[in-house]
N, C-alpha and C positions, 0 to 999 in steps of 0.2 A: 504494500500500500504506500503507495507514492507523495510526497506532497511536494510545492513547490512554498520556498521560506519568501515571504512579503515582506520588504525593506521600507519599501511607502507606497501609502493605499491609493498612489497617483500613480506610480510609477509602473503598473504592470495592465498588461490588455486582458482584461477578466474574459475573453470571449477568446483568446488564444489558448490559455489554459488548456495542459491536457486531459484528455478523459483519462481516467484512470481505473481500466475493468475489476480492478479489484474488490470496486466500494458500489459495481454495480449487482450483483446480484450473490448468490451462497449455494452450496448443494447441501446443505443442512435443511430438514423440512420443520417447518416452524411447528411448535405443541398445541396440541386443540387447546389450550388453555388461550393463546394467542387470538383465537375466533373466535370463542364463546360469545363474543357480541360484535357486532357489524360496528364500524366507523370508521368516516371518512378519511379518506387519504392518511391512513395511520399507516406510521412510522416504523419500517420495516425490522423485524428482528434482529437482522444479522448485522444490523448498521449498529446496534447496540452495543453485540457482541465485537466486531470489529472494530470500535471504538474503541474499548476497554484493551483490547489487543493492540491498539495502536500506540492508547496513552502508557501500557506496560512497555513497550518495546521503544519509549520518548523518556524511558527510564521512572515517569510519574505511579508511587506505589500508594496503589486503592485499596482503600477502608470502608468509605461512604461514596456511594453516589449519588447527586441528585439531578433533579429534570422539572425545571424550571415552569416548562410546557408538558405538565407528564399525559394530558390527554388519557386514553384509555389506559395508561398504563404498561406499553412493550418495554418502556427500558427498566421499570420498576420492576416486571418480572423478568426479565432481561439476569437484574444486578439480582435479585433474590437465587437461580437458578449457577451465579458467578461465589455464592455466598460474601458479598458485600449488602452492606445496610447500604436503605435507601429514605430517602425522600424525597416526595415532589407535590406540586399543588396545579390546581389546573381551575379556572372561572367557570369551567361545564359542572355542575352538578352531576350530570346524567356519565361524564368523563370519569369522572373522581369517582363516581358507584362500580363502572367497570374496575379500573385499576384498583381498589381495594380488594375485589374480590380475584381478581389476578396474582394477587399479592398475599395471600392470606395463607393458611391452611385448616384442613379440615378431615374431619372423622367421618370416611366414609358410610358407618354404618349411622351415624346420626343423621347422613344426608338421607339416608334411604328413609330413614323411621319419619323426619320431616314429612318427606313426599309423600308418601303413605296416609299421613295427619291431612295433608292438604287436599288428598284425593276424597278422603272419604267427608269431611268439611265441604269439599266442593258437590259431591254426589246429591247431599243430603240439603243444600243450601238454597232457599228460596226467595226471590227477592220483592219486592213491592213492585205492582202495578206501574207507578210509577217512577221506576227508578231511569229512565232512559230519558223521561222527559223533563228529571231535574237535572240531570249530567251536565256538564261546562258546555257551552255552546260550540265550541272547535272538537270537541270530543265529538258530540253529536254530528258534525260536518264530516267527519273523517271516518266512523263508524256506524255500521246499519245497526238496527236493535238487535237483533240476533247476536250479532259480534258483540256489542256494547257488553250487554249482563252478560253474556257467558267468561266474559275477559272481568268484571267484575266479583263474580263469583270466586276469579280464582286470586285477584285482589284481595278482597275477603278474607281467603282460604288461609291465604300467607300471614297475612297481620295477625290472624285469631291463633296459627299452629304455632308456628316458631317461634320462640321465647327469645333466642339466642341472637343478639345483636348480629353476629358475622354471618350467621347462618340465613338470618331473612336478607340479608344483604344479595347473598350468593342468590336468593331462590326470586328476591325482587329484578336481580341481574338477567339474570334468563325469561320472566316475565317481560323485561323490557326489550329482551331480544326476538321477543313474538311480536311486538307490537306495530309493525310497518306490513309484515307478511297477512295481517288478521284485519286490516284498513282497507280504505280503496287505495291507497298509495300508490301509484303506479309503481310496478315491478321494475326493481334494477335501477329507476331513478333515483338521481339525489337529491335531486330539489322537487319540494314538496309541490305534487299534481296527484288528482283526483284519477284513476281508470273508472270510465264507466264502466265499463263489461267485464269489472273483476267480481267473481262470487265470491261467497263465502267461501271459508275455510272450517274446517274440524277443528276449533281454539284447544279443547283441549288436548287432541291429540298434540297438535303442535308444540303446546307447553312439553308432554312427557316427552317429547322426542329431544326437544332444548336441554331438559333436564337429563336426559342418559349421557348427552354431550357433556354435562358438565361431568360426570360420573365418570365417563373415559377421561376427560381430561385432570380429573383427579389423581386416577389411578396412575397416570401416566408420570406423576410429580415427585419426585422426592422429598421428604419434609426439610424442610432449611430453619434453622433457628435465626438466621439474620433477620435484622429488623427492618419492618417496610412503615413509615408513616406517610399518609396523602390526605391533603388538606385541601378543602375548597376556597378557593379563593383567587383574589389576583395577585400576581406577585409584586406589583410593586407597591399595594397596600401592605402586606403581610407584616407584621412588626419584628418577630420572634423569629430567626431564622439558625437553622442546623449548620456547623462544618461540614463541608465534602473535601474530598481530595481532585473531583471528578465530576464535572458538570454535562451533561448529556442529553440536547434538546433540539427540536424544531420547531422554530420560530412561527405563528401563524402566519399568513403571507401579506402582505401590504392592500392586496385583491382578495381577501382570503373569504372561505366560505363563511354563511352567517349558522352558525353552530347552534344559536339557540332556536331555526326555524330547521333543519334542519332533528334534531331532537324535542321536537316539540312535543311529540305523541309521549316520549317516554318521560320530559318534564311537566306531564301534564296529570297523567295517570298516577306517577310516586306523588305528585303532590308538592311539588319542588316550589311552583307557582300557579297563578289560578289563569296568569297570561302569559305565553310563552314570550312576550315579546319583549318582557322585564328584564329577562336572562341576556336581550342581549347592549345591554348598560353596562359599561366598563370593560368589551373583550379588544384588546388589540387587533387591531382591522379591519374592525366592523366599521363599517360606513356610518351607525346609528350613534358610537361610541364619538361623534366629533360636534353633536348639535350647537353645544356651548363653547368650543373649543375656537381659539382666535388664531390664526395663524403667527407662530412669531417667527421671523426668517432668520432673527439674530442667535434664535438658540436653538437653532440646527449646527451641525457643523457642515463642511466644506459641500462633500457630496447630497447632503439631503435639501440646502438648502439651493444647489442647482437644479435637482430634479424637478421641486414643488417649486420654483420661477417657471421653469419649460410647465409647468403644467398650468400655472396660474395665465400663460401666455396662452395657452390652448383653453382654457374652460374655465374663467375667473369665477364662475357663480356655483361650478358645481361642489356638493354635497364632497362627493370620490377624491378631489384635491385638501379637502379638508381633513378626510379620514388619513391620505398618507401621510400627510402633514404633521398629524398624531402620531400615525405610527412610527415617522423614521424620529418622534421628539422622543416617545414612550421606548423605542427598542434601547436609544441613547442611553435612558434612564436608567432600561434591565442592563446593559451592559457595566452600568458603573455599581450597580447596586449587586451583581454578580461578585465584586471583587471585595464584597464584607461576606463573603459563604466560602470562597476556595482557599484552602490553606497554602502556605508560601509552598512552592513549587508545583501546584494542581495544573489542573487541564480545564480549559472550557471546551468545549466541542461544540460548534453548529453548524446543524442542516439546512441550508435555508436557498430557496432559487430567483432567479430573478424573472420580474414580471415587465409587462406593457400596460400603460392607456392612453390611448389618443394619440398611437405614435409617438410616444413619451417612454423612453426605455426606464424602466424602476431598477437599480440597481442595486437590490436589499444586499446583493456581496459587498459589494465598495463601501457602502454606510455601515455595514455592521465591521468592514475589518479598520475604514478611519476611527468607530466609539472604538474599539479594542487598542488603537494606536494611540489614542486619546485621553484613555485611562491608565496607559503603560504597562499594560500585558506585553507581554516578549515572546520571544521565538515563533509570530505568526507565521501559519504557514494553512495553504490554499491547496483543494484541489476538486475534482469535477466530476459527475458519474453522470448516469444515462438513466431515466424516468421509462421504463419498455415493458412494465408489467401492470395489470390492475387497471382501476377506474380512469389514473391518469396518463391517459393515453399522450401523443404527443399532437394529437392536430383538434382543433375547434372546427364546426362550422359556421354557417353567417349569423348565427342565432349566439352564437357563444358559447355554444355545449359541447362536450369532450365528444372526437370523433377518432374511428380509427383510418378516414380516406385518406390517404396520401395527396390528393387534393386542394386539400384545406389546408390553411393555413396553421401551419407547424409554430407554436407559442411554448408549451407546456412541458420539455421533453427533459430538462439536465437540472441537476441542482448541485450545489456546491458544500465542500465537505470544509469549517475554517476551524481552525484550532488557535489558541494562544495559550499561555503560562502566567504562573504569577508569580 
């Protein structure tokens, strides 16, 4: 695994860069634990593992690692599966449920005796006449009645069986991971659309199929006594923060998806919020996250504050120039606030790619390795892989949705591997 050392964040053609096949793909097949719940463009296992592998062989010796952006949770189990302790926080509620339960361990025969309590709870469980037509309103939009209570019943089921905090977690996890397949959702998409001409499904069977999955992926695990803690929240409110040796994260993107419409069904059903649209107040990227926000051009540095002029010169009124505006102020922020958590001589690791709007090239590499230059991290060093599996294909069509024609215009395809020291 190759990198190339960054002397100044002017001085090198981030588009020359070479790929490096090392950091594109693994013959290692990832643990059903890794699946147990869908999410978007999440962060490849073996980038985890080969992180860790990089930063050993950079001489940096890991104890803790954490992930800033820990999302579902891959590096957390990731470092659990390495036996290093971990930590990480994530502003998805519905994020932070997976990775805990990725992260945990458990007694298999308790899970069974759970499920067992839940089946016969759900069997026997009857609900009021009107329970479909007090449900939250977006519930109702996205579920037929028949779907509605019988996904309720097994709501229900959980809250009333399981006593054991870790254990309804695990069994709310898999409930969550029924919940797009059991919707009109359109199948396979990612942004939220109705199918007319989707039927029903067997909810329950769904559920027990979810749950054997979680079963195999148990079985599959070793118990690890290292410690995992994930916190919801944003990082750069968080007060109280852990040592790592080992920072291991992927930045949400500057264009990035809106995470809280997105997981709506599953922050709507735990009960997270009553409107999913709350959830998305304070995420880095969100377009929604910049309402109040004033552009200031003096406390950008070099690169962010050329991009958001070229953008301000293409689209001074829009909403999307405000957001990256945000984002290259707030990644600034996670950058210097990163260097009160890495102990003297750690690693930060980021995955992060660069994007377009309006013919305006976003260069989240250049911004994020001038904050690292900025802050006096040392031994930068840069390198490139190739995006050729999964949802994020490398070409859009005119619509703006992930396409695999060769046709179309190729935006989406390489992201970049930066590391620095402290």
């Amino acid at each position: 695994m190759s990198m190339v050392t960054v002397n100044d964040y002017n001085s090198i053609n981030y588009a020359d860069i070479p790929l490096d096949v090392n950091w594109n793909d693994s013959n290692e097949n990832e643990l059903s634990m890794h699946t147990i719940h869908a999410y978007p463009a999440k962060f490849p296992a073996f980038m985890a593992t080969k992180a860790f592998e990089y930063a050993q062989n950079e001489g940096v010796v890991i104890s803790t690692v954490a992930d800033i952006f820990c999302g579902c949770g891959t590096v957390a189990l990731e470092s659990k599966l390495h036996n290093y302790d971990f930590w990480g926080c994530d502003i998805n509620p519905v994020a932070t449920l997976i990775a805990k339960v990725k992260s945990n361990n458990y007694c298999i025969e308790l899970v069974k005796k759970y499920f067992e309590g839940i089946r016969e709870f759900y069997s026997k469980c009857t609900l009021e006449e009107s329970a479909y037509k007090e449900a939250n309103s977006r519930l109702q939009y996205w579920y037929t009645e028949k779907s509605y209570c019988e996904l309720l019943k097994i709501y229900l089921a959980i809250n009333h069986v399981v006593d054991d905090e870790k254990y309804c977690e695990a069994f709310k996890c898999i409930f969550s991971a029924i919940l797009k397949a059991c919707s009109k959702w359109l199948t396979k998409s990612i942004k939220p659309q109705i199918d007319p001409k989707k039927n029903d499904i067997d909810v329950f069977r769904r559920f027990e199929s979810q749950y054997n999955k979680l079963l195999k992926s148990i079985e599959e695990m070793d118990v690890r006594n290292c410690s995992s803690v994930i916190q919801c929240g944003n990082f750069l409110s968080l007060k109280k923060l852990p040592k790592a040796d080992l920072i291991v994260t992927s930045p949400p993107y500057v264009t990035s998806y809106e995470y809280a419409d997105l997981h709506q069904l599953s922050s709507l059903w735990l009960q997270y919020t009553n409107d999913y649209r709350e959830l998305r107040k304070g995420s880095i990227g969100s377009v929604y996250n910049s309402n109040d926000f004033s552009i200031d051009l003096d406390g950008l540095n070099d690169t962010g504050r050329e991009i958001v002029q070229s953008l301000i010169e293409n689209d001074k009124s829009s909403a999307k120039v405000k957001s990256v505006a945000r984002y290259f102020s707030d990644m600034q922020k996670v950058v210097e606030k990163c260097t009160t958590i890495l102990n003297p001589g750690g690693m930060i690791f980021f995955v992060v790619g660069d994007t377009e709007y309006k013919s305006v090239k976003i260069q989240n590499s250049k911004h994020l390795i001038e904050s690292l230059e900025k802050n006096r991290y040392t031994d930068i060093k840069i390198s490139k892989r190739t995006i050729s599996k999964g949802i994020c294909v490398p070409y859009r069509d005119k619509k703006g949705k992930f396409s695999t024609d060769k046709l179309n215009r190729k935006v989406y395809h390489e992201e970049f591997i930066i590391s620095g020291r402290m």
